[in-house]
DSSP file (Angstrom, degrees, kcal/mol; ACC not computed):
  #  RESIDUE AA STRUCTURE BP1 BP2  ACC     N-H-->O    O-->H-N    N-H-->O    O-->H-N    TCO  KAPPA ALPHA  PHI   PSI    X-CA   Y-CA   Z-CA
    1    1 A X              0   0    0      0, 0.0     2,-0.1     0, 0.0     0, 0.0   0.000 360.0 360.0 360.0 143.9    6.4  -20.3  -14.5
    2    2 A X        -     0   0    0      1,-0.2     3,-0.5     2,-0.0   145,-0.0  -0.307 360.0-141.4 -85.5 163.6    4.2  -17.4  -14.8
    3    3 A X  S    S+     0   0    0      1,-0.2   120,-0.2   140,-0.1    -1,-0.2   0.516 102.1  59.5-103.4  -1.5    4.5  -14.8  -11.7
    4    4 A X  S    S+     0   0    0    139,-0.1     4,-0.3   142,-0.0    -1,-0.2   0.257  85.2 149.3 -87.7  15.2    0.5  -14.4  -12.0
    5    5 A X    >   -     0   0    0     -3,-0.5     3,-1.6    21,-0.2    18,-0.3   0.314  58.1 -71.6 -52.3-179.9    0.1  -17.6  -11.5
    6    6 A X  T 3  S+     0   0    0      1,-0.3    18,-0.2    18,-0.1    20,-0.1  -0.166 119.3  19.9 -58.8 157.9   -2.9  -19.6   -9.8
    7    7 A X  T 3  S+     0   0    0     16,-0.7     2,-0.8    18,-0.2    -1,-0.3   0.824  90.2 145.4  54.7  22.8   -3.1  -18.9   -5.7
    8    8 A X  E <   -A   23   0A   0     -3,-1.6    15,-0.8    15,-0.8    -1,-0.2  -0.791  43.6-135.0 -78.7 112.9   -1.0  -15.9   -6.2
    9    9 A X  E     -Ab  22  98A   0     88,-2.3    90,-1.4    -2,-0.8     2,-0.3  -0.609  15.4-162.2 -74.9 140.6   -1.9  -12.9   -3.7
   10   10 A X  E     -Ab  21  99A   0     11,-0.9    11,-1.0    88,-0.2     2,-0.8  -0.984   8.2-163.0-120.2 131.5   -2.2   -9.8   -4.7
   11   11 A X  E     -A   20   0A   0     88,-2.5     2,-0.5    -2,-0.3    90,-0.4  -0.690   0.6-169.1 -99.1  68.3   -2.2   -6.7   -2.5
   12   12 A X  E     -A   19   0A   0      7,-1.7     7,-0.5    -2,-0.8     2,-0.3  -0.793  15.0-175.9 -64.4  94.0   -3.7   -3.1   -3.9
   13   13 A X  E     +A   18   0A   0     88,-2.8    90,-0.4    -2,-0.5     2,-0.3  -0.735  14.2 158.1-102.1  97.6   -2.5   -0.1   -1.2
   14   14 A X        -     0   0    0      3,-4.2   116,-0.0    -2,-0.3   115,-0.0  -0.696  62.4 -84.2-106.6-164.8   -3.9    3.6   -1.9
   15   15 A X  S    S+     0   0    0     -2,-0.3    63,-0.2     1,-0.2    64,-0.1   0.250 120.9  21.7 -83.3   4.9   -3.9    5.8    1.2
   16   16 A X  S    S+     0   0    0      1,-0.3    24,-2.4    22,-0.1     2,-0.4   0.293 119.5  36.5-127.4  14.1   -6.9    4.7    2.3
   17   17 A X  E     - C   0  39A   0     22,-0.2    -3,-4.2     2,-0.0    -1,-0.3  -0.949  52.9-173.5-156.4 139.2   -8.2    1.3    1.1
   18   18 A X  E     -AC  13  38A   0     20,-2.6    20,-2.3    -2,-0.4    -5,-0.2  -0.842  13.3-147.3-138.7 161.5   -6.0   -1.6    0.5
   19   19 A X  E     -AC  12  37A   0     -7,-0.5    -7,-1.7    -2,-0.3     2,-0.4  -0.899   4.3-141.9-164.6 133.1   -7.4   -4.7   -0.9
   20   20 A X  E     +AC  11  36A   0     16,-0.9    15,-1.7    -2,-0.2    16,-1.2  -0.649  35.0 172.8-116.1 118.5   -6.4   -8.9   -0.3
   21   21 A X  E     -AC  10  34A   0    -11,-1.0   -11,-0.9    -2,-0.4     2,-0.4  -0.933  25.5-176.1-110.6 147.3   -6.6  -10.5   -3.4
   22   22 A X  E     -AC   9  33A   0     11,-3.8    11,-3.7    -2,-0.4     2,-0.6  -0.996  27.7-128.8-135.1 159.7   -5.7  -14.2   -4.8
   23   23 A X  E     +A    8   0A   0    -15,-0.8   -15,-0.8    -2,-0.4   -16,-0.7  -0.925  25.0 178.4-110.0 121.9   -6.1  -15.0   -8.5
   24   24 A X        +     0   0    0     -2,-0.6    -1,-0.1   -18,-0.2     8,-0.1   0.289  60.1  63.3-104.7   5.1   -7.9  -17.9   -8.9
   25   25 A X  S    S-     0   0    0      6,-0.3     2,-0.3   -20,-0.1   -18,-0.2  -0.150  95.9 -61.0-104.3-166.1   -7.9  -18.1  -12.4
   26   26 A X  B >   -E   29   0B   0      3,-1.8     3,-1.4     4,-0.2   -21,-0.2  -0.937  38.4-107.1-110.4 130.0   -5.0  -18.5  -14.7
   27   27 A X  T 3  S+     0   0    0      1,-0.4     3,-0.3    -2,-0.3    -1,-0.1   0.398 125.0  39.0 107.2 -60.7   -1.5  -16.4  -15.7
   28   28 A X  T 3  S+     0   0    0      1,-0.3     2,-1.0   -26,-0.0    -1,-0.4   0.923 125.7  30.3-102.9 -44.4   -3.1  -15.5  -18.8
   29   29 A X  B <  S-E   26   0B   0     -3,-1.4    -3,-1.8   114,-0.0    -1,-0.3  -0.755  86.1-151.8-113.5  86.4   -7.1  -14.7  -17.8
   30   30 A X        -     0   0    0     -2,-1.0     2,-0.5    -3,-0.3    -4,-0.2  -0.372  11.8-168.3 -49.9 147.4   -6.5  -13.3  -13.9
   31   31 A X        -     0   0    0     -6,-0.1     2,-0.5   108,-0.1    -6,-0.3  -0.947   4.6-169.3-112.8 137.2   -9.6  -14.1  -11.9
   32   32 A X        -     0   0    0     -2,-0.5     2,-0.4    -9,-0.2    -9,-0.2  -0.964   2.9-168.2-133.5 140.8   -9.1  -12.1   -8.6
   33   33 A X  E     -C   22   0A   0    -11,-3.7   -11,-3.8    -2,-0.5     2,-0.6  -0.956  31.7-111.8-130.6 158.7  -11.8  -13.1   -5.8
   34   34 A X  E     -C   21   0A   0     -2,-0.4   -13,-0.2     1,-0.2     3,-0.1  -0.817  32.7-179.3 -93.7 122.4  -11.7  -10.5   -2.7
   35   35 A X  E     -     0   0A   0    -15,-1.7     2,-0.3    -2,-0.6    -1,-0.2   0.791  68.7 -19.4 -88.8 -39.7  -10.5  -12.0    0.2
   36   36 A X  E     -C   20   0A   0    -16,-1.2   -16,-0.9     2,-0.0     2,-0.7  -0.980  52.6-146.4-172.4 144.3  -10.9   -8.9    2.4
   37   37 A X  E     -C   19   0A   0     -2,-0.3     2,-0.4   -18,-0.2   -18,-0.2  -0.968  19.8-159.4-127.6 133.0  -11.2   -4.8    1.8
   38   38 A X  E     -C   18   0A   0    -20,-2.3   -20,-2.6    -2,-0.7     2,-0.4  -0.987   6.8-162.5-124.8 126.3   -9.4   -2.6    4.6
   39   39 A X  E     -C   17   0A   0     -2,-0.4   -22,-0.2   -22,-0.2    -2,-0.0  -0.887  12.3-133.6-110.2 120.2  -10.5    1.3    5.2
   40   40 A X        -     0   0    0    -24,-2.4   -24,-0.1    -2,-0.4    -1,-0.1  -0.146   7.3-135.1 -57.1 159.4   -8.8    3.6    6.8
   41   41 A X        -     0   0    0      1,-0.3     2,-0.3    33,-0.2    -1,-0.1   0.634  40.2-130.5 -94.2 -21.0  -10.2    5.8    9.2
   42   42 A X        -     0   0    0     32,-0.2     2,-0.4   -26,-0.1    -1,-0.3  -0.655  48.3 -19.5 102.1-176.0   -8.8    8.9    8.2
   43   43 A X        -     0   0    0     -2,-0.3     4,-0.1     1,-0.1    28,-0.1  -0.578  40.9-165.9 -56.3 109.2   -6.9   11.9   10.1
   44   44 A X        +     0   0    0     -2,-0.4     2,-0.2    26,-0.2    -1,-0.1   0.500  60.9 104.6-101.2  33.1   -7.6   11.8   13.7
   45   45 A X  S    S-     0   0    0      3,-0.0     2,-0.8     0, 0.0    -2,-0.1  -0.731  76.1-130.0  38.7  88.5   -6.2   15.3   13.7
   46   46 A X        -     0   0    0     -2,-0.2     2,-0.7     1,-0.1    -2,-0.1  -0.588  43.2-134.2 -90.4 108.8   -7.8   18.8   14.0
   47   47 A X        -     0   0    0     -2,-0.8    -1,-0.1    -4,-0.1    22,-0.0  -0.544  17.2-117.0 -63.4 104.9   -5.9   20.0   11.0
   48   48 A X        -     0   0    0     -2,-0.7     3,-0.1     1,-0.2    20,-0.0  -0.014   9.7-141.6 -54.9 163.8   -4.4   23.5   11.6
   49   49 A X  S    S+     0   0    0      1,-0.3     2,-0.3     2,-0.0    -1,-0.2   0.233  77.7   5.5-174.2 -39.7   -5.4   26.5    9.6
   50   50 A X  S    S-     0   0    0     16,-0.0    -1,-0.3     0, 0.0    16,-0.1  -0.870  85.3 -82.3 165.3 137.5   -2.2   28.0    9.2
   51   51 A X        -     0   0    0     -2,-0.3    15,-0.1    -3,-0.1    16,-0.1   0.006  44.8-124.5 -56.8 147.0    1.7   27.6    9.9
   52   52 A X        -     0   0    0     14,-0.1    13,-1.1    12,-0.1     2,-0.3   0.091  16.6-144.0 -68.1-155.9    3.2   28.4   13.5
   53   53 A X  E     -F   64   0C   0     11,-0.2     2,-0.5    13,-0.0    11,-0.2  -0.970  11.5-170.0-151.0 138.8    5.9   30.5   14.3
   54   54 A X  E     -F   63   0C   0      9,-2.4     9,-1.9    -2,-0.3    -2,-0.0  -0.980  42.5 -85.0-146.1 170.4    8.6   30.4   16.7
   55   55 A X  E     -F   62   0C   0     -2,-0.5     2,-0.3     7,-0.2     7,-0.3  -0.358  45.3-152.5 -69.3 139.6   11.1   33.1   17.8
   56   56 A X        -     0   0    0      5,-3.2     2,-1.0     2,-0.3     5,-0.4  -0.888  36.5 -85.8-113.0 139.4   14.4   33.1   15.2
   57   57 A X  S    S+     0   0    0     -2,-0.3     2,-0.2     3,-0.1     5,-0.1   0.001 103.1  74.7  -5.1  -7.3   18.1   34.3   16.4
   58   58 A X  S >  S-     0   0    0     -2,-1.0     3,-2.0     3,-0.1    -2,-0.3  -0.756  98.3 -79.1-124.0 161.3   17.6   37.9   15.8
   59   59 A X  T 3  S-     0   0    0      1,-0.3    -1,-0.1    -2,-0.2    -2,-0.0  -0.306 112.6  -9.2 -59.3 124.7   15.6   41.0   17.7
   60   60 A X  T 3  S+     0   0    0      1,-0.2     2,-0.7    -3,-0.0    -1,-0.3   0.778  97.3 145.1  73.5  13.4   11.8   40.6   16.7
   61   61 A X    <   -     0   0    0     -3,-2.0    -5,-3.2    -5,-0.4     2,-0.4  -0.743  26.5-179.6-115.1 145.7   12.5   38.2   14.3
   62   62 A X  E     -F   55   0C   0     -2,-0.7     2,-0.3    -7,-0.3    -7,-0.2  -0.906   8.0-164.0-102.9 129.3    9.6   34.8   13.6
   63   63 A X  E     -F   54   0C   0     -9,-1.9    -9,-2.4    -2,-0.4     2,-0.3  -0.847  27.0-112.5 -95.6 150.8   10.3   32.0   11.0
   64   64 A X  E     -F   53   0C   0     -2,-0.3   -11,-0.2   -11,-0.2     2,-0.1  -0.692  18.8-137.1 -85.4 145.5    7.4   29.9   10.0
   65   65 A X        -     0   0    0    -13,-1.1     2,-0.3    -2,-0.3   -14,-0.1  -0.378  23.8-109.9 -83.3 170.4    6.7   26.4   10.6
   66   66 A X        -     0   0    0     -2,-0.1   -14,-0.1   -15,-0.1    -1,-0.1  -0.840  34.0-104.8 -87.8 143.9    5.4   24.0    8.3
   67   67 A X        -     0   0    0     -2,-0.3     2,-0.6     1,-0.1    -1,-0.1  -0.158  30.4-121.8 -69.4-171.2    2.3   22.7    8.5
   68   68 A X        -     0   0    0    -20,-0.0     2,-1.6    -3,-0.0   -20,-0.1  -0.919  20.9-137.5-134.2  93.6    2.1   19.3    9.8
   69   69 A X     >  +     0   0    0     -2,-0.6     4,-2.2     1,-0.2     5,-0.2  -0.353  30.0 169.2 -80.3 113.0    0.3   16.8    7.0
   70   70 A X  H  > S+     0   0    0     -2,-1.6     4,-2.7     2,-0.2    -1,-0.2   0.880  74.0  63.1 -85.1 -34.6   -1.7   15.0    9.2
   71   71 A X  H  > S+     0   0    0      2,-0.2     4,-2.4     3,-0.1     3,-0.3   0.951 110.0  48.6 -47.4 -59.7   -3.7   13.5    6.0
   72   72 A X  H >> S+     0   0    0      1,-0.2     3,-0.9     2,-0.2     4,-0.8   0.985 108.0  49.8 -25.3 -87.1    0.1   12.0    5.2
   73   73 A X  H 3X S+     0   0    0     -4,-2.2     4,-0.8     1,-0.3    -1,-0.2   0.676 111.2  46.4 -70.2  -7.3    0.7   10.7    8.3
   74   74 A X  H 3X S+     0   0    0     -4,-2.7     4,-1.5    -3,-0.3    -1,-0.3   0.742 110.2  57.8 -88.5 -15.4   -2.5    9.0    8.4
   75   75 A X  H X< S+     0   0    0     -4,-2.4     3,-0.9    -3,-0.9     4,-0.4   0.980 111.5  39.5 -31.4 -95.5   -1.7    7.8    4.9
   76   76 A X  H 3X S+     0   0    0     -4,-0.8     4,-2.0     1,-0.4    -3,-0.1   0.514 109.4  60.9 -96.0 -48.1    1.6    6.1    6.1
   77   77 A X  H 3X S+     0   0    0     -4,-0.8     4,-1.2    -5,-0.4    -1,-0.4   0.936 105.0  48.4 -64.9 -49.0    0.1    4.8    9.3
   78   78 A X  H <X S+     0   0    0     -4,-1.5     4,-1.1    -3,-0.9    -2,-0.3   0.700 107.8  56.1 -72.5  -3.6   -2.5    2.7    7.2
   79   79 A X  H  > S+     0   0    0     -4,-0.4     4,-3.2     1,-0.2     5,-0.2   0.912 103.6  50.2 -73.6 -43.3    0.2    1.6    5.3
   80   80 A X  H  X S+     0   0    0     -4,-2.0     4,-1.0     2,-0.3    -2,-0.2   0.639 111.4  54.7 -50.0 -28.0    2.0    0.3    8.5
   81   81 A X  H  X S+     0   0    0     -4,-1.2     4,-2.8     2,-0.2    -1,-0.2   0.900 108.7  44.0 -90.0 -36.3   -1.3   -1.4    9.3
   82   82 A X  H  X S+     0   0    0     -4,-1.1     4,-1.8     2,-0.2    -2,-0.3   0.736 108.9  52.0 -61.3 -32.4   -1.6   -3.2    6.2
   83   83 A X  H  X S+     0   0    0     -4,-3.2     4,-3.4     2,-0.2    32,-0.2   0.919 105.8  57.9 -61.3 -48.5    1.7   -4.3    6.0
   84   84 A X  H  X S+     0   0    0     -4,-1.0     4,-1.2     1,-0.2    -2,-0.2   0.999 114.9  43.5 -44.9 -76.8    1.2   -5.8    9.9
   85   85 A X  H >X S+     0   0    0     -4,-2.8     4,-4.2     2,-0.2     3,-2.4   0.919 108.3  51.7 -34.9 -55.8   -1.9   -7.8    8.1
   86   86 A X  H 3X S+     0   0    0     -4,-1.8     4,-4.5     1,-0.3     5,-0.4   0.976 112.4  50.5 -61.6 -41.6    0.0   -8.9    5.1
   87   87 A X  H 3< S+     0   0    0     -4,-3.4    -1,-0.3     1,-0.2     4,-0.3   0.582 111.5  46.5 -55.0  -4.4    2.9  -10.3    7.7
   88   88 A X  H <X>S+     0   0    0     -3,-2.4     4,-2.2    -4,-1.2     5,-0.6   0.726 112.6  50.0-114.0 -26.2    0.3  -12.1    9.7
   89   89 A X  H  <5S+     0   0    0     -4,-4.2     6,-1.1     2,-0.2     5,-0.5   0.766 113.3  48.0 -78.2 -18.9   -1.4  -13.7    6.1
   90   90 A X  T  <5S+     0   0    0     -4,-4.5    -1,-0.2    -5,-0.3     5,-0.2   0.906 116.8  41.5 -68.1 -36.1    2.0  -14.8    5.0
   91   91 A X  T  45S+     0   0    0     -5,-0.4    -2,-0.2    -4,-0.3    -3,-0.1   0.830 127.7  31.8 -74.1 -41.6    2.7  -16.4    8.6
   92   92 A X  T  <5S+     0   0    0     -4,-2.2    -3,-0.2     1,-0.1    -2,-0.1   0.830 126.8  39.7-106.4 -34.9   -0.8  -18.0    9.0
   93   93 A X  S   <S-     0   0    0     -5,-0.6    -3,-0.2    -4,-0.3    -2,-0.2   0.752  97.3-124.5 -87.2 -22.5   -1.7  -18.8    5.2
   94   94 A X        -     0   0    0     -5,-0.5     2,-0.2     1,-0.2    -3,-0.2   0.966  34.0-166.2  74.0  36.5    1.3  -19.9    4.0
   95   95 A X        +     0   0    0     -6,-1.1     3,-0.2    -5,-0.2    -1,-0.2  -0.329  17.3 176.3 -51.0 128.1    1.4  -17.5    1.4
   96   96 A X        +     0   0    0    -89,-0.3     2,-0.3    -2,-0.2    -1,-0.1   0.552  64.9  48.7-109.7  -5.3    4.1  -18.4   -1.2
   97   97 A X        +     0   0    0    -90,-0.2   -88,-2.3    25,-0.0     2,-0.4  -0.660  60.0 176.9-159.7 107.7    3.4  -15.5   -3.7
   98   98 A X  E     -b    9   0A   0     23,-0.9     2,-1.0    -2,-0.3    26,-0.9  -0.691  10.9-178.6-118.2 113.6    2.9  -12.2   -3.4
   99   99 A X  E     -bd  10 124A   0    -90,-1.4   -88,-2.5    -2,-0.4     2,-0.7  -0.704  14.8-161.1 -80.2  93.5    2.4   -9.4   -5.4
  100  100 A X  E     - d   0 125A   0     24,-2.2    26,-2.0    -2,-1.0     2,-0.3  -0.803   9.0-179.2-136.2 149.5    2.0   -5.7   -4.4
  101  101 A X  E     + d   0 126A   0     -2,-0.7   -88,-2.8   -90,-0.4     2,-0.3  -0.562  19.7 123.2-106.0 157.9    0.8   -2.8   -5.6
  102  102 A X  E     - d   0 127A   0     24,-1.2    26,-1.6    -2,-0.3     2,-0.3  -0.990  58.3 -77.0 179.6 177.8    0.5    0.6   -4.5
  103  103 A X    >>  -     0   0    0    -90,-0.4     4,-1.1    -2,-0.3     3,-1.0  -0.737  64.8 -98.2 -98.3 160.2    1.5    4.6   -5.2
  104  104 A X  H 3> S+     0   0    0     -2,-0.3     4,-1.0     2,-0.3    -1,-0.1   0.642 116.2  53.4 -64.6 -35.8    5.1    5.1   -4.4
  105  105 A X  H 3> S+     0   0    0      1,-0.2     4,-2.0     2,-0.2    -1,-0.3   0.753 111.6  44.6 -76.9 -26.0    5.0    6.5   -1.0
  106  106 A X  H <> S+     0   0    0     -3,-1.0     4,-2.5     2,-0.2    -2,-0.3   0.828 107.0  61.1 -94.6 -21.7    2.9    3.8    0.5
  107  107 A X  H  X S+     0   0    0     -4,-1.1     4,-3.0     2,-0.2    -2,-0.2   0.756 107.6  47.9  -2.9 -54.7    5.0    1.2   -1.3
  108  108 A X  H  X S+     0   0    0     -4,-1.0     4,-0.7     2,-0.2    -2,-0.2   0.947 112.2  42.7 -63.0 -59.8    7.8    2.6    0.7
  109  109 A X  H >X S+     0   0    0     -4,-2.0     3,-2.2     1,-0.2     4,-1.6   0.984 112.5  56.8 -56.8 -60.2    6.1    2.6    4.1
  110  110 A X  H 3X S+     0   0    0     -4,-2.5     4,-3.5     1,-0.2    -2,-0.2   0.898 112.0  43.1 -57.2 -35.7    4.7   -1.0    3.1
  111  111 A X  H 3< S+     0   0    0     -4,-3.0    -1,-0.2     1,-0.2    -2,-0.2   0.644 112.2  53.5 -66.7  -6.6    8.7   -2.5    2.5
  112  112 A X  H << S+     0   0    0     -3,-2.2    -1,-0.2    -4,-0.7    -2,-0.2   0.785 112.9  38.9 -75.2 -51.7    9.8   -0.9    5.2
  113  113 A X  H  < S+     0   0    0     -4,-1.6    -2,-0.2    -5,-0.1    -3,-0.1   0.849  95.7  98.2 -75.7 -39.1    7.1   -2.5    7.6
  114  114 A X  S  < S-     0   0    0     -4,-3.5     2,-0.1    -5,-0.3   -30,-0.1  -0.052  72.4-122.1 -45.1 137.6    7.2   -6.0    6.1
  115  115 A X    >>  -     0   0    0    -32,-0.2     3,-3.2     1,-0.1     4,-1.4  -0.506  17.8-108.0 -89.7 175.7    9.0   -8.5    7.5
  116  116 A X  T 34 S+     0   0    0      1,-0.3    -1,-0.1     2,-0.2    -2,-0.1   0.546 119.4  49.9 -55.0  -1.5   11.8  -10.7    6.1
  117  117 A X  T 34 S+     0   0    0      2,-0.2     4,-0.4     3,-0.1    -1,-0.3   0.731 113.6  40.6-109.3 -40.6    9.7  -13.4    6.0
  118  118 A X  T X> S+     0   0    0     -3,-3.2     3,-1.8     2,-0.2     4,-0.9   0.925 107.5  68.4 -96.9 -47.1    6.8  -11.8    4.2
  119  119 A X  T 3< S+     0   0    0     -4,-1.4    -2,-0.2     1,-0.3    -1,-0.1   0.590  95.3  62.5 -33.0 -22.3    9.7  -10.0    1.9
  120  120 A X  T 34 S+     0   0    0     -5,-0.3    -1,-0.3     1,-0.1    -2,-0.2   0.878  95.3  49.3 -57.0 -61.7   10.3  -13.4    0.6
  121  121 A X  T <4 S+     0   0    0     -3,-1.8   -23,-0.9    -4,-0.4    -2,-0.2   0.770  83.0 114.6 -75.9 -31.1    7.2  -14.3   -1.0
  122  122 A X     <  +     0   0    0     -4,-0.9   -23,-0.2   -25,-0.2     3,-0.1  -0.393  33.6 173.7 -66.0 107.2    7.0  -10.7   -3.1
  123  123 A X        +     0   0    0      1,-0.2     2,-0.3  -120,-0.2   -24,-0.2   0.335  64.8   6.6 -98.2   1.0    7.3  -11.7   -6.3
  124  124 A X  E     -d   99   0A   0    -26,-0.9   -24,-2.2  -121,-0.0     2,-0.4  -0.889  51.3-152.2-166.8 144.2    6.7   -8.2   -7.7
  125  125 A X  E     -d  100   0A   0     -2,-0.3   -24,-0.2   -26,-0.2     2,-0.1  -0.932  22.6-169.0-114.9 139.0    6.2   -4.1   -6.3
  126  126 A X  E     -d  101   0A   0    -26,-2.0   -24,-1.2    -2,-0.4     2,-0.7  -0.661  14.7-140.7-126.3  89.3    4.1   -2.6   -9.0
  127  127 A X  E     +d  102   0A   0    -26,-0.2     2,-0.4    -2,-0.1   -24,-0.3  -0.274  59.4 110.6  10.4  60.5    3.9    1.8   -8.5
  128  128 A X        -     0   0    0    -26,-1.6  -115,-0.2    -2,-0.7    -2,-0.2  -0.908  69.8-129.7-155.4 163.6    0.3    2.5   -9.3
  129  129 A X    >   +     0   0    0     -2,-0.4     2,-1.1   -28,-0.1     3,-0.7  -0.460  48.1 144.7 -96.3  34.3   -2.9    3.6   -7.7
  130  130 A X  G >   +     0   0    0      1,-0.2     3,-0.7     2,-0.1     8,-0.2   0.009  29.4 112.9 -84.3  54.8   -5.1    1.0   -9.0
  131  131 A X  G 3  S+     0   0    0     -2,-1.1    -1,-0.2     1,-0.3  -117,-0.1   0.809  75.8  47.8 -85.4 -32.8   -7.4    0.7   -5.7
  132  132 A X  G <  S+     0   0    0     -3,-0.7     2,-0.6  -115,-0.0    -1,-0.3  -0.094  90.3 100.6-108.6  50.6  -10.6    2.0   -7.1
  133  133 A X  S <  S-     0   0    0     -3,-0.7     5,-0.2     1,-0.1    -3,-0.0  -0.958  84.8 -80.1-128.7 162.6  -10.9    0.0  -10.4
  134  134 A X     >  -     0   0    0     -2,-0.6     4,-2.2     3,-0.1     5,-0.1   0.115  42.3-112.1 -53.8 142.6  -12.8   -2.9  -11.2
  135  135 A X  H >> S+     0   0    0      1,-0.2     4,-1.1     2,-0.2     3,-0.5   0.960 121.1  47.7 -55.8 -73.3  -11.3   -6.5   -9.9
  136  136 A X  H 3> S+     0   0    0      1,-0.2     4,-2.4     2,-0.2     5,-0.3   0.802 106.0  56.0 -60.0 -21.5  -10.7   -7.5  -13.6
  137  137 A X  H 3> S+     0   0    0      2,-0.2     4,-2.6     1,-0.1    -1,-0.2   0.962 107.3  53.5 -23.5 -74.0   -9.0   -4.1  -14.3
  138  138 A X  H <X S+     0   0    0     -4,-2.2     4,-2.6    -3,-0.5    -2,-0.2   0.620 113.8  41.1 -15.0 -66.1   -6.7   -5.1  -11.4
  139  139 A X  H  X S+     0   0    0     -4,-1.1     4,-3.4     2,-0.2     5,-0.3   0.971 111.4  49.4 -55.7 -67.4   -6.0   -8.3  -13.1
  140  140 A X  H  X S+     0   0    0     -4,-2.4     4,-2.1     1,-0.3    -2,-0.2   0.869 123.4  37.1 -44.5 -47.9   -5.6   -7.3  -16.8
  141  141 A X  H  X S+     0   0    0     -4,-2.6     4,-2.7    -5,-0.3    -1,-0.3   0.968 117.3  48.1 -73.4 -36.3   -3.0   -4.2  -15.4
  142  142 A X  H  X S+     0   0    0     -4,-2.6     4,-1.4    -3,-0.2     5,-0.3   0.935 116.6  47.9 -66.9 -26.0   -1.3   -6.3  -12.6
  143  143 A X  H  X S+     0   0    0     -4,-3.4     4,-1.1     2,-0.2    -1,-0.2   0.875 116.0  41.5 -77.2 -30.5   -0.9   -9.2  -15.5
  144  144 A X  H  < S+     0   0    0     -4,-2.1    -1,-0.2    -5,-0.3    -2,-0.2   0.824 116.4  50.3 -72.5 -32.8    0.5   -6.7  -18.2
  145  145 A X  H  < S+     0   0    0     -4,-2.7    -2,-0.2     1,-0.2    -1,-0.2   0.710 114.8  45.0 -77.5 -16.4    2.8   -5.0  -15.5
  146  146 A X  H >< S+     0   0    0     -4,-1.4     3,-2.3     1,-0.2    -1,-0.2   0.768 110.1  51.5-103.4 -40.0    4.0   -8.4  -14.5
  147  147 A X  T 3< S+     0   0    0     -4,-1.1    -1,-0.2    -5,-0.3    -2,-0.2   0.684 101.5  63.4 -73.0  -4.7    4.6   -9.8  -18.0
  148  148 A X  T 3         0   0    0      1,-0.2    -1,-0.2    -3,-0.0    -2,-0.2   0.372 360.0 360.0-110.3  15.3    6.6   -6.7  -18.7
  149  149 A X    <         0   0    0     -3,-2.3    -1,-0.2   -25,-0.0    -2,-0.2   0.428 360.0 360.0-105.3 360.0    9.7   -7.6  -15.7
């Protein structure tokens, strides 16, 4: 059986827009219809200017801090919120096949968050950014990346 098959969800994660797909169409000509597009808000963050300092073991002496990427950690939090969604559309749709894509760092956060339950149904993690290309892009790459495991 193909792993694009028909009623197969698919899930595209960038760092700020995720998007709920199912292929209605077939293994070989994906159809993807948009079930639901989720936006981030952004940083809610005043983003510093320039690294701190605090006092180091020696007379007079400062190390610098690093700044703090608040862009990142609002990244990483909308992955954690999307992952919360995809666990509640495997538990209330009775997803049986899932597919998700995403850039490697939100990948991470989303396997982390998932639960075992929704960990189940992921029949494939695909490493790309494809979040702003066209729904049959989506297909054509998720269907080539899938044909090639």
């Amino acid at each position: 059986m193909a792993l694009l098959a028909k009623g197969t969800w698919i899930v595209v994660a960038g760092g700020d827009t995720a998007l709920f797909l199912e292929n209605t169409g077939t293994p070989d000509k994906p159809r993807l219809s948009l079930h639901e597009r989720e936006k981030s808000d952004g940083p809610d963050m005043e983003l510093a200017d320039r690294p701190g300092r605090m006092q180091d073991t020696g007379k007079q002496q400062l190390s610098a801090l690093e700044l703090t990427d608040h862009e990142q950690i609002a990244r990483d939090r909308f992955a954690a919120v999307v992952a919360e969604k995809i666990n509640k559309l495997v538990k209330k749709q009775g997803i049986a096949r899932l597919v998700v894509v995403a850039p490697p760092k939100t990948l991470s956060v989303l396997r982390q968050e998932m639960s075992p339950a929704t960990q189940k149904v992921v029949l494939a993690e695909i490493d790309k950014d494809l979040v702003h290309h066209p729904l049959e892009k989506i297909g054509a790459l998720v269907a080539a990346d899938i044909d090639g495991l």
